[in-house]
C-alpha positions in Angstrom: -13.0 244.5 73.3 -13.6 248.0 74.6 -10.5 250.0 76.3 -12.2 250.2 79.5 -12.0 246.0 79.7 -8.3 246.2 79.4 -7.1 249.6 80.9 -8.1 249.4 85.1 -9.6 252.6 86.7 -8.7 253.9 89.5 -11.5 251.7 91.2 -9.5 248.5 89.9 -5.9 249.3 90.6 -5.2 246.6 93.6 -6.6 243.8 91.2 -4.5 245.1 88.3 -1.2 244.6 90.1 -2.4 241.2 91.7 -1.0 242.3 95.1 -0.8 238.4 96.7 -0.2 240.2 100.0 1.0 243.7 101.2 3.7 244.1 99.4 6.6 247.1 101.8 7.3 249.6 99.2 10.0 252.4 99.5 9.6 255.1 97.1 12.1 257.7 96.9 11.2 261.7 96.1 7.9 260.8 97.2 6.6 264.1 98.3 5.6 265.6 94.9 5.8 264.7 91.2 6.2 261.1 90.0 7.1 259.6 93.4 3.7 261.2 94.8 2.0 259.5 92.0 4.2 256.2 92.4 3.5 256.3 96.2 -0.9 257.0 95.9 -0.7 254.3 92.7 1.0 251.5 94.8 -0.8 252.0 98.1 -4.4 251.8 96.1 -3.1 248.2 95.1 -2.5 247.6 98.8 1.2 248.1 99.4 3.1 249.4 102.8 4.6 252.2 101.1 7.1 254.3 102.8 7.3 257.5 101.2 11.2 258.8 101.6 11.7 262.8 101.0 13.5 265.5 102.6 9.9 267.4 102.3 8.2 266.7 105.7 5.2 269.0 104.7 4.8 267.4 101.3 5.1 263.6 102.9 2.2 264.9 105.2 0.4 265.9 102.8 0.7 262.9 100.9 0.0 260.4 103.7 -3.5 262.9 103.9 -4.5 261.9 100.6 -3.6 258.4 101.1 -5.9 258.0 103.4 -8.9 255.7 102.4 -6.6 253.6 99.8 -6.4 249.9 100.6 -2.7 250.0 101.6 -0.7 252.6 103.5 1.7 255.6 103.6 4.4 255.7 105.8 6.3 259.3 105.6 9.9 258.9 106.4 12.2 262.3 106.2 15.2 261.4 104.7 18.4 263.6 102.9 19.6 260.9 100.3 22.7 262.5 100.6 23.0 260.7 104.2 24.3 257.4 102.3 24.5 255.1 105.3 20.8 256.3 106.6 19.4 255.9 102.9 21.1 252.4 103.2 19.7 251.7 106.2 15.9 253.1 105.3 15.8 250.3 102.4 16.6 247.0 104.7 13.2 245.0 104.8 11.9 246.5 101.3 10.4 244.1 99.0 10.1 246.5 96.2 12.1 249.8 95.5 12.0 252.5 93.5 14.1 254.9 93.1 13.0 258.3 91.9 14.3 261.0 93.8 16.1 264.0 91.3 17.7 267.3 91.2 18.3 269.3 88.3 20.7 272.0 87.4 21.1 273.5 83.8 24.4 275.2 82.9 27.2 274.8 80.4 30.1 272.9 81.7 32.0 275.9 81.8 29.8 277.2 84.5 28.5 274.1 86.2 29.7 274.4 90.0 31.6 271.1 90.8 29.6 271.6 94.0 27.0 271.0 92.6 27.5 268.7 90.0 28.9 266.0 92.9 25.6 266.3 94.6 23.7 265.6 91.4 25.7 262.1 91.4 25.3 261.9 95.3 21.5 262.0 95.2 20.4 260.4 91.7 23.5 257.6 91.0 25.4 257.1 94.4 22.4 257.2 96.8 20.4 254.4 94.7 23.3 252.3 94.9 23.2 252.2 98.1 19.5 251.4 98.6 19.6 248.7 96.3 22.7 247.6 98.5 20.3 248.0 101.6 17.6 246.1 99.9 19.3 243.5 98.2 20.1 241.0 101.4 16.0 240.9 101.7 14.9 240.3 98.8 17.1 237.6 98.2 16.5 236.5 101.5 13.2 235.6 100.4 13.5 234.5 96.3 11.9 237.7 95.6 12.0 241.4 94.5 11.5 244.3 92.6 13.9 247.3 91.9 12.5 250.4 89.4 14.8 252.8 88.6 13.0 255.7 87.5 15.3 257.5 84.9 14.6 259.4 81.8 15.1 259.7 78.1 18.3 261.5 79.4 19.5 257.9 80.0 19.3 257.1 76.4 20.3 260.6 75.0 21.6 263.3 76.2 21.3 267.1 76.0 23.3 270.3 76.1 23.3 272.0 79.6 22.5 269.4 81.7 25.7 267.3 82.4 25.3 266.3 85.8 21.7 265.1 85.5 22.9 263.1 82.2 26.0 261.5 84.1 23.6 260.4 86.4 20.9 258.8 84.9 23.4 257.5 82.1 25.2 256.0 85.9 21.5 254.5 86.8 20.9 253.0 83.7 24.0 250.9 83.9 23.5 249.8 87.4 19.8 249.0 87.3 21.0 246.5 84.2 24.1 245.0 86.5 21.3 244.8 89.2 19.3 242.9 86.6 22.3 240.7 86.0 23.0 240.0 89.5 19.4 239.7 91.3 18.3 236.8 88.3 19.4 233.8 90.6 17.4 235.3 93.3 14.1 235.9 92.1 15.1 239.7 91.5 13.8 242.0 88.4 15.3 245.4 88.2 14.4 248.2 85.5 14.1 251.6 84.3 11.5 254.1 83.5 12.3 256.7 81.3 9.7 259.2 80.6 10.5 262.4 78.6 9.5 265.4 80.3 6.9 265.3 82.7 4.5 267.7 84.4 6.2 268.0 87.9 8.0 270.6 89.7 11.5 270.0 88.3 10.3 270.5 85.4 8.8 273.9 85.8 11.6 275.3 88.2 14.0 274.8 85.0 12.4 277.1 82.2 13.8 279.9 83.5 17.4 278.1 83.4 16.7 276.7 79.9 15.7 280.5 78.6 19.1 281.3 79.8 21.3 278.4 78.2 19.2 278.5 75.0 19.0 282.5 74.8 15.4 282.5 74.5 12.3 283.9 76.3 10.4 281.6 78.9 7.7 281.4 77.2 9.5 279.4 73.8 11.2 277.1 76.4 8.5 274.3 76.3 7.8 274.0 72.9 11.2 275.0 71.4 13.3 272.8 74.2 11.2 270.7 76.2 9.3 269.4 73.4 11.8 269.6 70.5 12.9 266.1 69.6 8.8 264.7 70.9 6.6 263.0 68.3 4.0 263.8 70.8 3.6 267.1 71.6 2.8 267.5 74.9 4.2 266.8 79.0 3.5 263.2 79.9 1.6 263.2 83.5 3.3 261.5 86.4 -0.3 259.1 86.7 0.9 257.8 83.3 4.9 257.2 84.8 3.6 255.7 87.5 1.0 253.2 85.4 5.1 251.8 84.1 6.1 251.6 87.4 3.5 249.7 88.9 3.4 247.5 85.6 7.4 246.3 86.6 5.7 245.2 90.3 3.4 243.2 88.9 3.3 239.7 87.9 3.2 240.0 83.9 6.5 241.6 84.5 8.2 238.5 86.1 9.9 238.0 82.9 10.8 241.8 82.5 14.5 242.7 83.7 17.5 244.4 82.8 15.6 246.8 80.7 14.4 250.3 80.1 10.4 251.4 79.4 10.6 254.1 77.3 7.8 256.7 77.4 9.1 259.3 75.6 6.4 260.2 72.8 8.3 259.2 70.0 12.2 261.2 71.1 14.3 258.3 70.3 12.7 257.1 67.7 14.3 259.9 66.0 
């Protein structure tokens, strides 16, 4: 059996996820990075997808280069850290994931409390309330789908980063009480957790690490980034969103309460 007869192309993608019908998808974060990805992946299997971000350009631009795809792209501008409007954006969804993230890299010490509460707001506090907004749907209907896009920081933690660690250590334990919770209902709800991938975040934090780690920029990626990777490289937000869009699908019915590691080997350690 060749790889192409089991790994679907980008020409395949809508019978890969067996899409029975068009599925409303809310993505959050969706105007660059992984939830771009997330958003263009699911619409090609024929999903509604509203596309949530506080980026009006970058939802435009994604809704541009969803056009032609077999489902749609719906920009909606949204500050997750307007709770009740995030709760309100997510009634109706049959599938949500929750991507959306900040980043901040400081010792304690230094970290601003400021900031540190709008970490929580926008990556532990704001999903909460989506899955709260979500939740009277899906059960409505026996059926649903919650993916908690997270990170290796869930699992492990590391120095400098203590808000975004709270957080996604926060999201890991609520996807699982999710899990626990949306079982009767017909519910699945899960994490993702890459390493570190090629997106924005990513790059707008070398210059951060140099300065917590006392090293030039240019060491930051293979001395930090990559340090505790079997694999030595980023992992591409196509590839996070190829976990996601597994989780939707119906060989994942029996998937919940979980967390898909993609970390190229970090806690294997």
């Amino acid at each position: 059996m060749t790889a192409s007869s089991v790994l679907p192309g980008p020409a395949s993608h809508a019978a890969a996820l067996e899409l029975r019908r068009p599925h409303r998808l809310l993505v959050t974060g969706a105007a660059g990075g992984i939830g771009r990805a997330c958003a263009l992946r699911l619409a090609a299997a024929g999903a509604k997808v509203r596309a949530v971000d506080r980026d009006a350009a970058g939802l435009e631009a994604l809704a541009e280069q969803a056009t032609g795809l077999s489902g749609t792209v719906e920009p909606h501008v949204l500050d997750l850290t307007d709770l009740d409007a995030a709760e309100h954006a997510a009634a109706g969804t049959d599938v949500l994931v929750n991507n959306a993230g900040i980043q901040l890299v400081r010792p304690i010490e230094e970290f601003p409390p400021e900031a540190f509460h709008t970490v929580l707001t926008v990556m532990l506090e704001a999903p909460f309330r989506l899955i709260r907004g979500a939740l009277p749907h899906m059960y409505g209907q026996g059926w649903g789908r919650i993916v908690n896009v997270s990170s290796v920081h869930g699992l492990r933690a590391s120095a400098y980063k203590a808000a975004y660690v709270a957080a996604k250590h926060g999201l890991e334990g609520l996807s699982k009480t999710a899990a626990l919770e949306g079982a009767p209902h017909g519910v699945t709800s899960n994490c993702v957790n890459p390493a570190y991938v090629r997106t924005p975040l990513v790059e707008r934090q070398i210059a951060d690490q140099a300065k917590a780690h006392g090293i030039p920029e240019e060491r930051v990626v293979s001395e930090v980034l990559l340090q505790d990777s079997a694999l030595k490289r980023l992992i591409e937000p196509e590839e996070v969103a190829e976990a996601v869009a597994y989780l939707c699908g119906p060989h994942a019915s029996f998937v919940t309460g979980t967390s898909l590691v993609l970390d190229g080997g970090w806690t294997a350690h």
